[in-house]
Each structure stands twice: as structure tokens, then as C-alpha cells.
matplotlib code that plots the C-alpha trace (Angstrom):
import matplotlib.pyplot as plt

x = [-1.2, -1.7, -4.5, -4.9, -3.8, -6.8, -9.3, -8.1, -8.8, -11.9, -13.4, -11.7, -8.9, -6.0, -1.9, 0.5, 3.8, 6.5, 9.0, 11.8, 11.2, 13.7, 14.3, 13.0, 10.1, 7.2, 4.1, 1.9, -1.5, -4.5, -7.4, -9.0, -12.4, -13.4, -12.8, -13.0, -9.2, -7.8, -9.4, -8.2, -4.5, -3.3, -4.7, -2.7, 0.7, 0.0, -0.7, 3.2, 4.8, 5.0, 4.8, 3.9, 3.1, 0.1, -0.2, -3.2, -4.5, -2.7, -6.5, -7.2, -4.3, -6.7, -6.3, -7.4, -7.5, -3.9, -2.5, -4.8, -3.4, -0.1, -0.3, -1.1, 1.6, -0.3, 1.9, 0.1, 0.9, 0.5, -0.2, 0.2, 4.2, 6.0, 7.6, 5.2, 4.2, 6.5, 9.7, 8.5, 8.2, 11.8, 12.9, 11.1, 12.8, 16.0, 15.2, 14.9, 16.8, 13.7, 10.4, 7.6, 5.4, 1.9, 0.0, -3.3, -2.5, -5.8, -5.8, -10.0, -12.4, -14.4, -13.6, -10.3, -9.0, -5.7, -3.4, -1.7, 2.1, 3.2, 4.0, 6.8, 8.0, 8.6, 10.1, 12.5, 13.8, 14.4, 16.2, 13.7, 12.0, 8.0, 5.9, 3.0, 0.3, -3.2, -6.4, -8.1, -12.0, -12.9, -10.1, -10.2, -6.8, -4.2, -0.5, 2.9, 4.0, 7.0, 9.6, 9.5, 12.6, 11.8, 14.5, 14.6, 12.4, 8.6, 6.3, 7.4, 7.2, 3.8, 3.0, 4.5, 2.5, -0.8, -0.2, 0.4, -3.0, -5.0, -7.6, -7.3, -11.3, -11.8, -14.4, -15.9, -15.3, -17.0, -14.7, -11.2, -10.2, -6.5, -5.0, -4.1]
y = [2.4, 5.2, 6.2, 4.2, 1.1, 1.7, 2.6, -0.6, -2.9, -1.2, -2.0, -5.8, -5.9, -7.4, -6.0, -8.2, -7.3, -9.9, -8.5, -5.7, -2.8, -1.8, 2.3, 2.4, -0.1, -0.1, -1.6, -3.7, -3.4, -5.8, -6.4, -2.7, -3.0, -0.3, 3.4, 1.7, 0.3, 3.5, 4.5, 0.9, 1.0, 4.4, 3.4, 0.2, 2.0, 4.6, 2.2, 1.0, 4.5, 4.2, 6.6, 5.8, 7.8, 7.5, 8.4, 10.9, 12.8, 16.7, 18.3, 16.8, 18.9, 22.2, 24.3, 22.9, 19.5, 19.5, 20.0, 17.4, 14.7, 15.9, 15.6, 12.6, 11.2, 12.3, 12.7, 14.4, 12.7, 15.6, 13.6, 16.5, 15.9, 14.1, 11.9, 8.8, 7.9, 5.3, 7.6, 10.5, 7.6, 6.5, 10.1, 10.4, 7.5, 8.5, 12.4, 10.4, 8.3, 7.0, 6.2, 4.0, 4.2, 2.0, 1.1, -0.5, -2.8, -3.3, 0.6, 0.3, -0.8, -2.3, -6.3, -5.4, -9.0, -7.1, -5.6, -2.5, -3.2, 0.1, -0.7, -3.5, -1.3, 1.0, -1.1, -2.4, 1.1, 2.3, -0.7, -1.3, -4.1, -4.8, -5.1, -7.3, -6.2, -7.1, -6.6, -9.5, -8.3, -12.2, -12.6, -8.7, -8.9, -6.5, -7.0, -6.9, -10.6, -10.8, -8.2, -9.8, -8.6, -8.3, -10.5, -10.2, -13.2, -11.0, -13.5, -16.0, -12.4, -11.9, -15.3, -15.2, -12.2, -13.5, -16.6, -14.4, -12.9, -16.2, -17.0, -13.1, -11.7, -8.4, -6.1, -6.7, -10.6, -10.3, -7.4, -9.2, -10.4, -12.1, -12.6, -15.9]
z = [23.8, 21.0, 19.9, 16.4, 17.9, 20.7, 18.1, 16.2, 19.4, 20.2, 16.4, 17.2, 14.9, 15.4, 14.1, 12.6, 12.1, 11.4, 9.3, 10.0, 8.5, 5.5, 5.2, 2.1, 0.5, -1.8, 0.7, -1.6, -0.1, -0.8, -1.3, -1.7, -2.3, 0.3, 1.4, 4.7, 3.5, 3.7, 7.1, 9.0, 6.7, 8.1, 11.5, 11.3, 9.9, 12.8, 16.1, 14.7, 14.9, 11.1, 8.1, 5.1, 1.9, -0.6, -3.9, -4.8, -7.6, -7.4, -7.8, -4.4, -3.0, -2.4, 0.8, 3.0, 2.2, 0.7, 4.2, 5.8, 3.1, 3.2, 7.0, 6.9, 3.9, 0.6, -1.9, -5.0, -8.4, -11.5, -14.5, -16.9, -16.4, -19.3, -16.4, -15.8, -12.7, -11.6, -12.9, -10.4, -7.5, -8.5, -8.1, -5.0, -3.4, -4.4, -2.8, 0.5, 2.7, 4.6, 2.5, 2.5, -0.2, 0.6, -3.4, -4.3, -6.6, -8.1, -8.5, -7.9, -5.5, -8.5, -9.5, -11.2, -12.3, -13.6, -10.9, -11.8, -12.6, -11.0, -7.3, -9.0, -11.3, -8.8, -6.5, -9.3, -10.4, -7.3, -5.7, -3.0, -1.8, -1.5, 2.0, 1.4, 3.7, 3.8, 4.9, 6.0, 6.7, 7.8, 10.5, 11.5, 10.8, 9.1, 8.7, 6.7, 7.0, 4.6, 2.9, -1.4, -3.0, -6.8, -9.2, -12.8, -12.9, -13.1, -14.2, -11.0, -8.6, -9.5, -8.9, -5.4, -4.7, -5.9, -4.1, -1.0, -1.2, -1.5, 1.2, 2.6, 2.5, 1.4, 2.9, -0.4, -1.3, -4.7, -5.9, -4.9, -7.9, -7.7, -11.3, -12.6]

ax = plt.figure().add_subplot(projection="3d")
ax.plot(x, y, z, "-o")
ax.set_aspect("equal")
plt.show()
């Protein structure tokens, strides 16, 4: 047993993992209404032998701190760059022949009844599928219970990926909102 995965038992949360992992994938991860997200999400990718990346802001990538998050899959985002966002993702996932990228969707802890787009966008210029994974604060439970493949259909994907994240309690209950 590693050493996530015996921190993870010892605070009584239980891994889920039903799906096989694609090589390359945009992880959809929800709710996020905690820093304690973070902290349990990287222990959960880790007691699977997994890496994942993270999107951060490039001040935070300071030394020393810029090795930590690198370390442990930072990936600093420099918003001065005429590129967006999603297009330096894009040319991040086709750089790599192995990359999972994990996004908060409601991009704030805060009640955020409009999910940010990104994650999908993403997912659909680079050719990749999404991991839902969740957080479920009720059940002690985290997991990646289904591999969504994005069609050119986006208002029915969204719905399917709400729908995917009713009845999952957040840390926070009052500040998961899930769109309509």
C-alpha cells in the first residue's frame, strides 16, 4: 500500500476507479468548494500510480514553490500570452504522448451556478476525451466512474455531465451549484 492510498484509508475515504485509463484525457473534477479538494484529489490520483497535471497561475511558480508545484504536476498558465488558455492546453496535449490534465469546472470555491466551458473546449481541440471524477464529502468517496467522449452535440454533453454530478455532496453543500 503507498503512502496516499494509506493516508486516504486512515482519514476513511474510500477510491473508485472503474474506467481504463485513456493516454491522454481532460479529468473533469467536481464539486470544488474546498482547498481540502486539492489536498484529497492528488492523494486520490497518487494512491493509483497516476499523474495528473493542474493548471496554476505563472506568479505562483516562484523558487521555491515553482519546483514544489511542478513536482507535483503544476503546470503554470501565463495569461499575458496572446494564445488563450484553452489553445496553450491544446498545444500542450499535442507536445505529449501521455497527459492527464485534472480542471475545476466551477473555476471557484464560491457558489458558481455557471461552470467554466474550458475543460470541454479543451477536450474537443485536442481530440481527447473527459474523466468525470468527483468528490463525494457525504459518502467519503472519490472516483473517475466513466470516460464522456465530447460529440458535436454541446448542449446534450453538458447535460450528461451535470446529470453526472447530481446527488454528489461537496465539502461545501451550499456552494455546489450544478447548472440547469
Amino acid at each position: 500500500m503507498n503512502l496516499s492510498r494509506w493516508i486516504l484509508k486512515l482519514a476513511g475515504w474510500k477510491s473508485v476507479y472503474q474506467v481504463e485509463e485513456p493516454a491522454k484525457s481532460v479529468i473533469c473534477v467536481a464539486p470544488h468548494t474546498s482547498n481540502w479538494d486539492f489536498i484529497i484529489g492528488k492523494l486520490y490520483y497518487w494512491s493509483l500510480n497516476k499523474k495528473a497535471g493542474f493548471l496554476m497561475k505563472k506568479s505562483w511558480f516562484f523558487f521555491p514553490m515553482g519546483c514544489l508545484f511542478r513536482a507535483m504536476g503544476g503546470i503554470p498558465i501565463d495569461r499575458s500570452k496572446r494564445t488563450s488558455v484553452t489553445q496553450q492546453m491544446v498545444e500542450e496535449f499535442n507536445r505529449r504522448s501521455v497527459f492527464h490534465l485534472a480542471i475545476t469546472p466551477e473555476g471557484t470555491r464560491k457558489p458558481n451556478p455557471d461552470w467554466k466551458k474550458g475543460f470541454y473546449y479543451i477536450a474537443k481541440g485536442a481530440g481527447v476525451p473527459i474523466q468525470l471524477a468527483y468528490l463525494d464529502f457525504g459518502k467519503r468517496e472519490m472516483g473517475i466512474t466513466e470516460v464522456f467522449y465530447p460529440t458535436d452535440d454541446e448542449e446534450a454533453d453538458f447535460k450528461h455531465i451535470f446529470n453526472y454530478y447530481k446527488g454528489v455532496e461537496a465539502k461545501k453543500p451550499e456552494n455546489f451549484l450544478i447548472p440547469e
